[in-house]
C-alpha positions in Angstrom: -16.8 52.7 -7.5 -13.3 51.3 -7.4 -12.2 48.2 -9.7 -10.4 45.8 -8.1 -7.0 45.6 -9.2 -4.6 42.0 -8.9 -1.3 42.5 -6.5 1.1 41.2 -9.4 4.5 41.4 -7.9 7.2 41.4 -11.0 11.3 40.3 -10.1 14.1 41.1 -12.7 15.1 38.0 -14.1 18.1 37.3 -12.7 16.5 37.3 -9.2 13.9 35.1 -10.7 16.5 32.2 -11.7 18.1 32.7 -8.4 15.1 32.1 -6.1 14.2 28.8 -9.0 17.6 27.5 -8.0 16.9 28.3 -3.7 13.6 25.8 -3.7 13.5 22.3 -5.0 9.8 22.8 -6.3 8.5 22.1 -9.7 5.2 22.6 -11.5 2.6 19.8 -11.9 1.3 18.4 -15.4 -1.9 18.0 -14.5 -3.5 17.8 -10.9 -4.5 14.1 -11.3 -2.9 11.7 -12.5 -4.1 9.3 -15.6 -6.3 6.7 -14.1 -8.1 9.8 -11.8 -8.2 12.0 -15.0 -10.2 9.0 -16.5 -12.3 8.1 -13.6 -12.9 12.3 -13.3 -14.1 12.6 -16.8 -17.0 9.3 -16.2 -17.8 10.8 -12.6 -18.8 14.4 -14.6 -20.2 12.8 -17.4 -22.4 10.7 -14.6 -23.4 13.5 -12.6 -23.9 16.1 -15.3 -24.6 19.7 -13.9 -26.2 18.2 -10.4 -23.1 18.7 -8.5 -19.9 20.3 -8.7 -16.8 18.0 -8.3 -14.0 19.3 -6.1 -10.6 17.8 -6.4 -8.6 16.4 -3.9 -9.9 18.3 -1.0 -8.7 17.8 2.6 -10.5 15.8 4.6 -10.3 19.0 7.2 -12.1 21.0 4.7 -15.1 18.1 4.7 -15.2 17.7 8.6 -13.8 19.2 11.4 -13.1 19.1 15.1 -13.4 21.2 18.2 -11.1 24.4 18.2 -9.1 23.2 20.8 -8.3 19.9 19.9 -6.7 21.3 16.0 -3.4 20.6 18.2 -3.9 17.5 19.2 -3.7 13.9 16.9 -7.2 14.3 15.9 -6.9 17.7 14.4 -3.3 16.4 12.7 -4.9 13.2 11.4 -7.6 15.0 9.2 -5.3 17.9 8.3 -3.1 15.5 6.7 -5.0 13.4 4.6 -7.3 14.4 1.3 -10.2 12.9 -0.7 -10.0 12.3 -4.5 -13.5 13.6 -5.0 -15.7 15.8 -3.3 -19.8 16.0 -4.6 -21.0 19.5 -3.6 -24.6 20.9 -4.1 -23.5 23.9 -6.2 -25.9 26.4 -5.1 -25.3 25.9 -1.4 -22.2 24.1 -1.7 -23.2 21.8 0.9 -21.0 18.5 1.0 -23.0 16.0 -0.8 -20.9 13.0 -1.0 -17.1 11.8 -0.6 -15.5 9.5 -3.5 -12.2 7.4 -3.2 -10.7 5.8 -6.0 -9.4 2.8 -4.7 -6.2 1.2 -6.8 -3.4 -1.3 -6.4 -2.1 1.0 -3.6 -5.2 0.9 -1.2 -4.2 -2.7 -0.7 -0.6 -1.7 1.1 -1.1 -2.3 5.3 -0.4 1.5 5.7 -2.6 2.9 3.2 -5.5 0.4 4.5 -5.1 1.6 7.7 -5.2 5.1 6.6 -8.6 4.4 4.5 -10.2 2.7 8.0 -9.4 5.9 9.4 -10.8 8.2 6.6 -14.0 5.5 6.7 -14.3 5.9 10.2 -13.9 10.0 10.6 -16.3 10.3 7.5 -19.2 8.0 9.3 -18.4 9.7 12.9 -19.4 13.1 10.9 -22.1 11.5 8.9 -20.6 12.5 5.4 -21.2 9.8 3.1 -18.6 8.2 1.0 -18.4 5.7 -2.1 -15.4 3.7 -2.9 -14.6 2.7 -6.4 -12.2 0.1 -7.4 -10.2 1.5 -10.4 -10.5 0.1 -13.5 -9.1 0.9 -17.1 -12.7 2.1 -18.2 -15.7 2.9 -16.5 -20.0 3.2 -17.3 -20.9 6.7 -16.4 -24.0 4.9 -16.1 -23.1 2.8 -13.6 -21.6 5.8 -11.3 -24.6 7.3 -11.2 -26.8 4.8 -9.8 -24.0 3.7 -7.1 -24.3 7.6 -6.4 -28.0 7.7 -6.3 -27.8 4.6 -4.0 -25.8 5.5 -1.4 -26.8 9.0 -0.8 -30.5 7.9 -0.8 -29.6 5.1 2.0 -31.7 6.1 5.6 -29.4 7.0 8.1 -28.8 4.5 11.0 -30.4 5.8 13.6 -29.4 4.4 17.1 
């Protein structure tokens, strides 16, 4: 039986520094920031061990589009854009529900366009999402029963 063994790829120092001082990027803090890290920690204490929470995930990795159209605005539009919160079934990992913390930004004319979009792309897939206002605290409570709500609504049927 073979063990798998991790690819670690070592550079001397001094190449190290060099290739540092080549790329303009710097390490994150934290993956949220403070008012999602709040909201994060009253969405898990909600939901308990019923579904996993992914972070920021691409909207592209919650619905897609044909092959042939990845090249085309449609493909580029959901590529390009993310969700806060993703609610997964963790045994199947099955897209449960979408969640969008919505502050002082969402009210900016390109970002509310950009959220009509995301509203609109989610629906056209049938994915449901739930929009929360932030606020400086929040009832864990009260995020579970607006999650219970809306993925227990009937679908519109035509």
């Amino acid at each position: 039986m073979r063990h798998f063994r991790p690819t670690v790829r070592f550079r001397p120092r001094s190449k190290r520094r060099q290739v540092r001082r080549e790329l303009p990027y710097q390490g994150r803090s934290s993956l949220l920031t403070r008012g999602e890290l709040a909201f994060f920690r009253a969405l898990r204490d909600a939901i308990g061990s019923r579904y996993g929470i992914s972070l920021k995930t691409r909207l592209a990795d919650v619905v897609t589009c044909p092959p042939d159209m990845w090249d085309t605005p449609h493909g580029w539009r959901i590529s390009q854009k993310h969700l806060d919160f993703v609610l997964y079934d963790p045994l199947t990992a099955r897209t449960v529900a979408t969640v969008e913390l919505d502050d002082r930004t969402h009210e900016q004319r390109d970002r509310r366009k950009r959220d009509v979009f995301v509203d609109h792309a989610l629906d056209a897939a049938g994915v449901v999402l739930i929009r929360f206002r932030a606020a400086s605290r929040y009832v864990p409570f009260a995020i579970r029963r607006q999650i219970e709500i809306a993925i227990a609504k009937p679908c519109d049927l035509p």
